[in-house]
N, C-alpha and C positions, 0 to 999 in steps of 0.2 A: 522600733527605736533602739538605741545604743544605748548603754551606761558610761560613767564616763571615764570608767577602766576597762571599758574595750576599745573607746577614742586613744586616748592617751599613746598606747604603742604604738598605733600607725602613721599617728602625725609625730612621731619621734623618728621615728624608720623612714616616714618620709621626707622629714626635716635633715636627718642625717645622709639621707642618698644626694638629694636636691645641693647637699652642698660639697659632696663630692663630685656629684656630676659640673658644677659649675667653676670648681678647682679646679679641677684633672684639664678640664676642657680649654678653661683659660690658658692655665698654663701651656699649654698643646697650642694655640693660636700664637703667646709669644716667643715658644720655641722657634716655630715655622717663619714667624716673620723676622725674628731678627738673627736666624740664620741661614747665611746667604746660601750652603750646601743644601738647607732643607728647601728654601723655598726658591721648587723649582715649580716652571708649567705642569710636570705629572701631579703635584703635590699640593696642586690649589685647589680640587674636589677635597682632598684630605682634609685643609682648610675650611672650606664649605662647611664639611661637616662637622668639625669640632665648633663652630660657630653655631650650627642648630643643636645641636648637642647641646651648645650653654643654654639656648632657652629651652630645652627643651628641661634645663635643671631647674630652670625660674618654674615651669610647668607643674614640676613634681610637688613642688611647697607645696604651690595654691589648690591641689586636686587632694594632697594627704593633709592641709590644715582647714578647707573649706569644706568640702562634702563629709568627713569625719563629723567635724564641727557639729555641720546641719543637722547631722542623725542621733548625736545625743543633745540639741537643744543649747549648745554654746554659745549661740548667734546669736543675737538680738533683733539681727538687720536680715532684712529679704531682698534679692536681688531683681532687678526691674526684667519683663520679661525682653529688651532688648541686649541688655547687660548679659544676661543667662546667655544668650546665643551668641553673643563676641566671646565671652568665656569658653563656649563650648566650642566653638573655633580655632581658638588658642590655643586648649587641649590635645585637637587633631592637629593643628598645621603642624605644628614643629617633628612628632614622631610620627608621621607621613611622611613630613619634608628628608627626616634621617633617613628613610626608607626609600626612597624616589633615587636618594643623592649616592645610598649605594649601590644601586642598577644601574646610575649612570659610570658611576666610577667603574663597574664590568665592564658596561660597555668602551667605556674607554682604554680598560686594560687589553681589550680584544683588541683595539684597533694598533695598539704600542707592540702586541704581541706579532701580528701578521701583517701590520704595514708600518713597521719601524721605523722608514725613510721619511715619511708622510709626516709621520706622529711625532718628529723629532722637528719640522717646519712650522709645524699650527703655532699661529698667535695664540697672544694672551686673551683678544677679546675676544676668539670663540671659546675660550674655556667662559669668560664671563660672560658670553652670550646663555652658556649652557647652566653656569648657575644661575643666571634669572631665571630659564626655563623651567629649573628646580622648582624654584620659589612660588613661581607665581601657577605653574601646575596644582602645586599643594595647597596655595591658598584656594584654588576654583573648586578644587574637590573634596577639599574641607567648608567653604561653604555652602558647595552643594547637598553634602553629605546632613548639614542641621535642616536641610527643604526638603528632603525627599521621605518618601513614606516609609518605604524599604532601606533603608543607610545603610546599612550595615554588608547589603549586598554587595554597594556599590565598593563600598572598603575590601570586601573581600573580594571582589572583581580585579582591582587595582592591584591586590597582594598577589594574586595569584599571577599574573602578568608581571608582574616584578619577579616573580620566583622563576618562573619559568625565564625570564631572559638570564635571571642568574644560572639557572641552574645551567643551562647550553649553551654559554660564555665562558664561564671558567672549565664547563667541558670541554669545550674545543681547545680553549690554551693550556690545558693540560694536555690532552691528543697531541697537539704540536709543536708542545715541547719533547713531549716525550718520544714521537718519530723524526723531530729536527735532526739530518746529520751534517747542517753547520756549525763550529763553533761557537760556546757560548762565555767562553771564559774571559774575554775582552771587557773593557772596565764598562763601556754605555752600557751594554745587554744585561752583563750580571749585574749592574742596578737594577736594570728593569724588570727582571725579572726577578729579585729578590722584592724589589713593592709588591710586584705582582703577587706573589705568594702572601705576605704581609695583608696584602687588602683581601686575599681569600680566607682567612683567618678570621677577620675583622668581617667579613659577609658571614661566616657560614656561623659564627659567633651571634651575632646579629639574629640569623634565623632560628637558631635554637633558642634564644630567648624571646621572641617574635610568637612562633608557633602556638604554645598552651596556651597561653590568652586566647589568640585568633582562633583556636578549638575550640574552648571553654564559651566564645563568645556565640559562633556559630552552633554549638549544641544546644548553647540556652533558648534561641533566637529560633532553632526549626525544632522546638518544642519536643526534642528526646527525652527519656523519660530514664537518662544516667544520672543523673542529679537529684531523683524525683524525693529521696528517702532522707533529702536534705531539706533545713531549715531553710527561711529568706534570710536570716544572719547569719546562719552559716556560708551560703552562698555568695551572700555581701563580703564575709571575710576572706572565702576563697579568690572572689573577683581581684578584691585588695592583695592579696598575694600576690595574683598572677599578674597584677600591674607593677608590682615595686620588681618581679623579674623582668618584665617588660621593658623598665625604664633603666632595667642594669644595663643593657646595652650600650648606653651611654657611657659610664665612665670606666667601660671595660676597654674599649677603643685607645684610650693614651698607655695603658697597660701593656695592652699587646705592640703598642710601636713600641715601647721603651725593650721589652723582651725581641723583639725581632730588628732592631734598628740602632745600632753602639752609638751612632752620631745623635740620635734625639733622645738615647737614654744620658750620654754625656752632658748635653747640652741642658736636659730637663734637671737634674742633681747640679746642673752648677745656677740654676735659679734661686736652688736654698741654702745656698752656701754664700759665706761672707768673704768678701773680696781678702786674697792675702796681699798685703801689705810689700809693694816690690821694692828690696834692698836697694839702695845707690852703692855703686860703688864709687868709692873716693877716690877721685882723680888728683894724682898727683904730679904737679911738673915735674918734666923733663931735666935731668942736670943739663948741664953745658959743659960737652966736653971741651 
């Protein structure tokens, strides 16, 4: 068990990220929507994902002010064993769902990259086809994930299939950009390829704070003996660490569009600003000559 000044800073750390992540994130959702340049078809996964990004900030409170809680005795209440496993669902869907939504957004950048004539006709409702797929992917394999014996496998099955389509997706659009000898300096392309770059950024971002957890969780899990000279609280507080990096992901995402994108760092700084007040000018008649 915990004392309860080693509770205290991580339900602060996690009380402070949860409402960054759900600031940044917001915000990022009313940029897109009510700017008509931002919110194009390429830039509705973006959307997507600033949207599970916000729960996934609701996520962060309840995991840094409930299970803290529990381990130094804060609680009074015990949660019913069907409660625990909607909880422990909640916990998974959403940073699964991040994770799912940025393999697809590869794969989508590959298709904008090498079939740009195609990728510039697709409706809007196969994009909304593809985020329910998201969705409801993440729900099955986050329910599956609290029924099965082995979980944790299954999670790491999943990541590693996301990694790898990331990793030979933005491989090849690099390859092909980089041997392209058509121009690219025309205004559609160098959008698209400027997101493009922006969402590799925002992935490979992602995976570096993805990684040590998903190490740390896999070492503990096939019983290596790196850990072994370590405490259970010590371990507990490392775990704790390597989730509030984990959950940085989230509101690092509106950061990097603001630094790689003038139009959504414009449009995001004119959210906090107060409207200036527009002069009349005074109309004066006309003499009569």
């Amino acid at each position: 068990m915990w004392s309860l000044s080693e509770c205290i800073p991580w339900m602060t750390v996690g009380l402070a990220e949860s409402v960054a992540i759900v600031t940044l994130n917001l915000c990022t959702i009313i940029v897109f929507v009510r700017n008509r340049n931002l919110r194009k078809r390429s830039t509705l996964l973006v959307i997507n994902l600033a949207v599970i990004d916000m729960f996934v900030g609701g996520i962060v409170s309840f995991v840094f002010s409930f299970y803290p809680g529990a381990w130094c005795n804060l609680w009074k209440f015990h949660l019913s064993e069907f409660w625990l496993y909607f909880t422990h669902v909640l916990t998974d869907i959403f940073p699964l769902g991040s994770f799912i939504n940025i393999t697809i957004i590869a794969l989508e950048r590959v298709h904008a990259t090498f079939f740009p004539f195609r990728h510039r006709v697709l409706k809007k409702c196969v994009y909304g086809l593809i985020i329910g797929v998201v969705w409801v992917t993440s729900g099955l394999i986050s329910i599956a994930y609290e029924f099965l014996i082995q979980a944790f496998y299954l999670f790491l099955t999943v990541f590693s299939i996301c990694l790898l389509i990331m990793c030979v997706s933005y491989t090849s659009i690099v390859i092909k950009v980089r041997c392209s000898t058509q121009p690219q300096h025309h205004g559609a392309a160098s959008r698209e390829r400027k997101l493009t770059m922006t969402l590799l950024m925002v992935t490979a971002v992602s995976l570096l704070l993805c990684l040590p957890y998903v190490v740390f969780r896999y070492v503990c899990l096939s019983n290596l003996k790196i850990f072994s000279s370590m405490s259970h609280s010590e371990l507990i507080h490392l775990n704790s660490a390597l989730l509030v990096l984990l959950y940085a992901n989230s509101p690092v995402n509106p950061i990097l569009y603001a630094i790689r994108m003038p139009e959504y760092r414009s449009a995001f700084l004119a959210l906090f600003r107060k409207p200036q007040q527009q002069r009349q000018d005074a109309v004066f008649p006309l003499r009569e000559m």
